[in-house]
Each structure stands twice: as C-alpha cells, then as structure tokens.
N, C-alpha and C positions, 0 to 999 in steps of 0.2 A: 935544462932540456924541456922542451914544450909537450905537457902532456895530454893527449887526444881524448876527451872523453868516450868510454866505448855506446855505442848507440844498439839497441833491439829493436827492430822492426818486424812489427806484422803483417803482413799482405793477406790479408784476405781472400784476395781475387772476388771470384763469383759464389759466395756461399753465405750462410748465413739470412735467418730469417730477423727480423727487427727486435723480435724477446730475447734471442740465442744472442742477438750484437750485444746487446744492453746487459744480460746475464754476463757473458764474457768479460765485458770491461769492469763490470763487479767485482767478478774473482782477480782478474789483474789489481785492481785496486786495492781490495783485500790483501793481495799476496807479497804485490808490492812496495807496503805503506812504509815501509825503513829500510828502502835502498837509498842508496844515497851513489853519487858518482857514476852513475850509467843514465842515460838519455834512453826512456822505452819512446816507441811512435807504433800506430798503427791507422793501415789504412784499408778502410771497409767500403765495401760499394757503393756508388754516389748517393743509391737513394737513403743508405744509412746514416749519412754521416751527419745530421741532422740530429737525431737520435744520440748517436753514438757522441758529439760534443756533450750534448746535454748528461748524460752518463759519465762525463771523463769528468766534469765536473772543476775542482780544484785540485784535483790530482794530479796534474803536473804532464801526464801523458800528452803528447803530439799526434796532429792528427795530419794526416795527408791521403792524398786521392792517388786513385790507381793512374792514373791518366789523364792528361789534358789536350784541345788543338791548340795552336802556335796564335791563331786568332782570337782577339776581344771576342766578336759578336758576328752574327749573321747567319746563312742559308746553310748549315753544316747537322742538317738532321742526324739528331742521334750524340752529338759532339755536346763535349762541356768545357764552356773558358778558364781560363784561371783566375779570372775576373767570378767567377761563380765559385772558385775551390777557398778564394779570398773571403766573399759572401758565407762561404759555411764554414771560417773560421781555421782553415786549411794554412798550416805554415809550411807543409812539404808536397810532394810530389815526384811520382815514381816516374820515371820516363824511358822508355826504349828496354821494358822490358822483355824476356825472350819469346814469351807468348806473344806481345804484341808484334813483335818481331820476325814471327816466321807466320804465326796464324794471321794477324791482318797486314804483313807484308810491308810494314813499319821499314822504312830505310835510315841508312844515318842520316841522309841529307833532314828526314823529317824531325830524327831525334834534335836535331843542332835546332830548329827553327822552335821546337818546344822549349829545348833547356834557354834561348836566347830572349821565348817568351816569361818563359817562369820567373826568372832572373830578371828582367827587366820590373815585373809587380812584384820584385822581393820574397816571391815564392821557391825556398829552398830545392833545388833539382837531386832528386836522387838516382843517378844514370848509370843504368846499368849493361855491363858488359859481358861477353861469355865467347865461348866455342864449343861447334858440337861434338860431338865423339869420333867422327872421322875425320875433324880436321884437329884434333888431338892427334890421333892416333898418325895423321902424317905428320907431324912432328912440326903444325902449322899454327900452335898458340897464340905463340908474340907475335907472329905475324897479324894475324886476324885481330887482335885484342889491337896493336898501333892499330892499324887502320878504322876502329870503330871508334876506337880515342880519337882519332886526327879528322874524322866526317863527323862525328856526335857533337864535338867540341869547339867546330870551326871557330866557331864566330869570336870563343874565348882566344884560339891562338892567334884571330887575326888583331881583336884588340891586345895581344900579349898581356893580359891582367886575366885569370881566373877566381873569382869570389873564394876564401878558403873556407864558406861556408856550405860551399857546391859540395855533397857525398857522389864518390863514387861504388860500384855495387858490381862485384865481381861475380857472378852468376855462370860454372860451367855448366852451358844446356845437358849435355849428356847426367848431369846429378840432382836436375831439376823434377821433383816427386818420382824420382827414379827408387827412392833408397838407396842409390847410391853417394858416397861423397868422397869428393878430395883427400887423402889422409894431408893433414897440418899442415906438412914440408913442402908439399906439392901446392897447395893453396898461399900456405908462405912465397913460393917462388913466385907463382905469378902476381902475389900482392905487393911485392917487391918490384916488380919489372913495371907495374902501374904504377909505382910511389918514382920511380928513377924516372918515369915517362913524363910525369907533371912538374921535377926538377929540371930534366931538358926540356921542355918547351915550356915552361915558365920560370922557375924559381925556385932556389931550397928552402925559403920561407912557407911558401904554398907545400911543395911540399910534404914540409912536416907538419903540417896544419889541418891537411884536409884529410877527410876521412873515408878508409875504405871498408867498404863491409862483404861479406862473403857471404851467399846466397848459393843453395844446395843440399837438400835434405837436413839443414840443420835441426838437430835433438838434443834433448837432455845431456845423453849421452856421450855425443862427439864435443859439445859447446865449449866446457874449461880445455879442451886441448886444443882448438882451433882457436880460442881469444890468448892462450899463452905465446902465439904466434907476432913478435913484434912490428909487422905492418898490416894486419888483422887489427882493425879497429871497430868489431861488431858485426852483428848478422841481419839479413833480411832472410826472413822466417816466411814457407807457408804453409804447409799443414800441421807443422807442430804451434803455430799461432793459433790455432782455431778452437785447441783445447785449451783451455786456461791453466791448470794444473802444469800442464808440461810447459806453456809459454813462461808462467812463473818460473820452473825450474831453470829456464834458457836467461832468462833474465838474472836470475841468482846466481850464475855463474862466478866460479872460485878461480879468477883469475890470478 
C-alpha cells in the first residue's frame, strides 16, 4: 500500500515582522531537528521570504508563497510571478485560498489559470477548497467542494493527467480562525469525497498518491485526532503556525 507522507503547513498570511519570521523558524528548527517522515512547509509574506530561506537554512523545511498571478511578467501592479516565488527559492504555493477567495473575489476560473501556471514552472499547487457555514448548513458540501474541484482544476481534467505531486487543502470557511473545527469523522467525510473525486476524474493511482490536508483552526489539541483520520494526510495551519512552541506541537503529532 502506498504510503502518503503527512505534510504541516504554515500560512502565515499577513503577520509577522522580519526578527519574529526568522525567530520563528529557529524554534521550528530547534524543535524539529529529529522528525523524521513528516514534510513541514511554511509560507510567509513575499517580502519575508528572502529572510526566511536564509533561516530555513539546511533544515530541510519548504518554503512556499501565499499567492501567485497565472502571468510570467508585466502591467499587474501589486502582483507576483511564479517566475519570482522560483527566484526566492519557493517549491510550493498556496492557491484559491478562502481569503483570497471571497475577500479579493478570486474565482475558480482564476484558481485553474494559477494552478496551470504553477505547474507548468514545476511549482507544487497547494489548492485549496472549502464551504461556508450556510452552504453547510443546507446540506450543500459535495456539491459546492465538486464544483470548485471541477472550475479550479480544469485544465488538469481536460488533459486527464493530474501531477500526484498537486496537494489538495480542504479548508471549511465557517472553521477558518473561527475556533471552531470539524470534529475528525466529519473532516474524514469530506476528505474522502475529495480522494473518490480525483479517482473519478483521474485515476486510483493519483488518487492514493496525492495528498490532502485539512485547513481549520488546527491545534495542538485537535491534530493527533484529525491525522488518525485515513484520507487526512496533513494540516495547513494558521494562527497556531505563528507561535513556534504550538506549531512544534502540530508537527509532533502522535499519529
């Protein structure tokens, strides 16, 4: 049986001053230094990440940017290429996240034209998916979650090949710095409905290969019982990433 390395991610978003980045990745590294079989990544604000390589050092941590446009280069004030997340040494990238997604209004047709740029410079897409609490609450999950698969990922289902190196990133908006979170069973369901959605429209190879991770107040606390969950293959973390001590604990996870 093929088994998924579990992956931790940090997202930073908008926080963090350049001593507090570089401090941070110290203690991760400190904290970190005899794990073995878990893939950590974290991804700090473009103007950090500079900084924040030079800190990660030989330690083995992944670095990826919050965000990229679909575009090499040109007139896109404010915008950063993947050609530039390349340039800072960037192997991943978060894309169609929920913030970006309802605050700058981010559609899937744009996530698809990212994740097709990412992927073409061999830049790992981390795409992430979600529902908010009243299209939970009408009983409109799977529905919502296919459709952001089937617009995000166009361009994979029209060449019928998905990279099994593509994460996907299950984010319910309603548990997003809410404090609130999915209990396990419920997070397992819909990680399961994403893992059967990439065997029908691709393959059971892909499949069991790619990896999903589950984004939503994750802590300390909740983390060994959401990664005991078998199509839970890791978290994207973000305000318990920002403290090192807890992000440690997320990552030492007793699965």
């Amino acid at each position: 049986m093929f088994e998924r390395t579990p992956m931790i991610a940090g997202n930073w978003k908008m926080n963090l001053r350049p001593a507090e980045a570089v401090k941070l990745i110290e203690t991760i590294s400190l904290g970190t230094g005899d794990v073995e079989g878990v893939d950590i990544l974290v991804a700090p604000p473009f103007t950090h990440l500079g900084i924040v390589r030079q800190a990660i050092g030989n330690s083995g941590i992944f670095l990826a940017g919050q965000n990229m446009h679909w575009e090499a280069s040109g007139a896109y004030t404010g915008e950063i290429s993947g050609r530039m997340l390349q340039d800072a040494t960037c192997t991943h990238v978060i894309l169609g996240h929920s913030e970006r997604r309802e605050l700058f209004k981010e559609t899937d047709e744009m996530v698809n034209l990212k994740v097709k740029a990412a992927s073409f410079l061999g830049l790992i897409p981390i795409v992430c998916v979600g529902e908010t609490l009243a299209q939970r609450e009408a009983g409109h999950t799977f529905d919502v979650l296919k459709e952001q698969l089937n617009q995000s990922l166009e361009n994979f289902r029209l060449d019928q090949r998905m990279p099994t190196s593509t994460i996907l990133a299950y984010e319910p908006v309603w548990a997003i710095g809410t404090g609130l979170t999915a209990t396990p069973d419920e997070a397992q369901d819909v990680h399961h409905f994403i893992r059967e959605w990439v065997e029908t429209v691709f393959n059971s190879g892909t499949a069991t290969q790619v990896r999903i991770l589950y984004g939503g107040s994750v802590k300390p606390g909740n983390v060994s019982d959401l990664m005991s969950q078998p199509d839970i293959d890791g978290a994207l973390v973000g305000g318990a990433s920002l403290k090192g001590d807890s992000f440690v604990d997320i990552i030492r996870f007793q699965g």
